[in-house]
N, C-alpha and C positions, 0 to 999 in steps of 0.2 A: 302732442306728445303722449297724449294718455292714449291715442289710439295703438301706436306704433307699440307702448308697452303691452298694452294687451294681446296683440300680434306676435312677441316675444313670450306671451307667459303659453299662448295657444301654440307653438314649435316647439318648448320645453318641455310641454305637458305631451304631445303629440309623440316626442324625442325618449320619452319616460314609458309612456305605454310598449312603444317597439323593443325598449333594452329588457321589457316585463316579459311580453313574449319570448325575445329568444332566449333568458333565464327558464323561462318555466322547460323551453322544448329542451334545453340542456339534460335541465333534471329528470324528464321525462323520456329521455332517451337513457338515460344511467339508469332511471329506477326499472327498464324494461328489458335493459344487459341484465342486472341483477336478480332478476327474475328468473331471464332464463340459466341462469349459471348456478342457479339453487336447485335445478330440477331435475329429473332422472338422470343416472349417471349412464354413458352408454356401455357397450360391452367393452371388458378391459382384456389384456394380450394373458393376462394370468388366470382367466377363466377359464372353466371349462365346462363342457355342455354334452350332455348325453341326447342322445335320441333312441326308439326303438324301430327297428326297420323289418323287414321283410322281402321275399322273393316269391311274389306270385305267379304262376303257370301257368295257364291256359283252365285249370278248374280247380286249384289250391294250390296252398303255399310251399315249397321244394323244401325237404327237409333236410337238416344240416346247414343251411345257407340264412341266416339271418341273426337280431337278437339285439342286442345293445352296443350301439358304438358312441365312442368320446369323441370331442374335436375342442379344440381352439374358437370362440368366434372369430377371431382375427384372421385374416391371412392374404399378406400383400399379391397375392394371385390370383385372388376370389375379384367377383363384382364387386368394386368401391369398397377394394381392403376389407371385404367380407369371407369367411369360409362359405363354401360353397359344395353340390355333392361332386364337382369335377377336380377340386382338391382333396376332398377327403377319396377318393376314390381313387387320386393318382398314386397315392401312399397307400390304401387299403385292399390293392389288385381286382379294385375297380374300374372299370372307364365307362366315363358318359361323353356322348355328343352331343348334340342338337336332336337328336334323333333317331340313336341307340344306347342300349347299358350292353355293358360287356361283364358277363360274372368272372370267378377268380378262377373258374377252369377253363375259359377263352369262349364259352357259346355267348353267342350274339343275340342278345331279343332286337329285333327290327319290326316293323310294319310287314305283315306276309306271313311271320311265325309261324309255323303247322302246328295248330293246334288238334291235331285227331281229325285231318282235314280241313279244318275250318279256318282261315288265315285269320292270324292275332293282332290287335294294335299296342303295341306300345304305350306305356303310362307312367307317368310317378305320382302318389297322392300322395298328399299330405293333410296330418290335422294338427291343430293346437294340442297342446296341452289336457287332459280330460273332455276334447268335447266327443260332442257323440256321432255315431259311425258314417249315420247321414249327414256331414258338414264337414268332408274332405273337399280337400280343393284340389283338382286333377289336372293336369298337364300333358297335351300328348306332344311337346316340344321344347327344344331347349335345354333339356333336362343339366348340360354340365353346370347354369350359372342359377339353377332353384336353391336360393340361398338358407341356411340353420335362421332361424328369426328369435328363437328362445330354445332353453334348456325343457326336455321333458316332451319335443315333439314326435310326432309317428310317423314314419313312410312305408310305403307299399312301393315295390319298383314289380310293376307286373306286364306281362304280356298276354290279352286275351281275347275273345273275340269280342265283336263290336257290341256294345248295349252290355256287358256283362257288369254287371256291380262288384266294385273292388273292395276288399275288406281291410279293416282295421288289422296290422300284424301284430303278435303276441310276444312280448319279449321272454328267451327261454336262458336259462342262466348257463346253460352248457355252451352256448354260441356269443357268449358277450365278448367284444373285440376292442381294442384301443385304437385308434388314430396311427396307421403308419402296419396295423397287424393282416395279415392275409386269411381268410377262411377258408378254412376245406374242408367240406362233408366229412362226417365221420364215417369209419370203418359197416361197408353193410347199407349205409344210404342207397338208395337211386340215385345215381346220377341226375343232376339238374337239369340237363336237357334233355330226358327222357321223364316227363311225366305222368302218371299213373294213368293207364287207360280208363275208364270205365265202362262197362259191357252193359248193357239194357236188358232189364227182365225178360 
């Protein structure tokens, strides 16, 4: 008889550890929801997010064409209900593809570009926030779904020849645009696709 109880108090006990375990993985999975439910909030639909951008040319930046623009992060059209530059660009008399920008007065940068003879490649950089000029991260494809990632970043959409180092753009408070607004060179500019030659000593 005293075997058989001890063989019941050894099931009980055995019966006690297993309801210990799945208690503890319960809480252990609620203390690991509420973890992440306290932690950065993502981008909300009422934000909004500046950047400063540029239009680079075959050996500087076109002028009149650039500067600060606003967006949304949201927007059900973008990558994974992200704003994207081929949203903000449908609305801003932008177009990006895979593999050109089109400015707001129809010239096409592609891959071939005449750069003063020299065929151009296609780019969009970008940087974070404050970093420094060497720590763009460049792209020579894709370009409609290079998604906004935070408020305060910089792009370059350039065309130029190969090897050429692409620069930081400067935001100019005459050329600052909204989400949805069109740019046109001011009165007296060059034209954008006509880039300033330069002659050699």
């Amino acid at each position: 008889m005293s075997g058989g109880g001890g063989r019941d108090r050894i099931k009980l006990g055995f019966s006690a550890v297993i309801i210990a375990v799945m208690l503890l993985g319960v809480l252990l999975v609620g203390w690991s929801r509420a973890s992440r439910d306290t932690g950065p909030a993502g981008p909300d639909g009422s934000d909004v997010w500046t950047a400063t951008y540029g239009i680079y040319l075959c050996d500087g930046f076109a002028p009149g064409l650039g500067g600060e623009l606003s967006t949304s992060p949201l927007n059900e059209d973008g990558p994974d209900g992200r704003s994207s530059l081929g949203t903000w660009g449908a609305t801003a008399d932008f177009g990006f593809t895979t593999d050109t920008i089109t400015l707001p007065d129809g010239t096409v940068l592609s891959n071939g570009f005449d750069c003063n003879g020299t065929p151009g490649e296609v780019s969009v950089t970008t940087w974070a926030p404050g970093a420094a000029a060497d720590a763009g991260l460049t792209r020579t494809s894709s370009f409609d779904i290079v998604r906004f990632n935070e408020t305060g970043e910089l792009f370059t959409f350039a065309v130029a020849p190969a090897g050429t180092t692409i620069p930081q753009p400067a935001a100019t408070p005459e050329t600052t645009i909204s989400l949805g607004s069109a740019v046109d060179p001011p009165a007296g500019d060059a034209p954008a696709d006509e880039p300033t030659a330069t002659t050699a000593p």
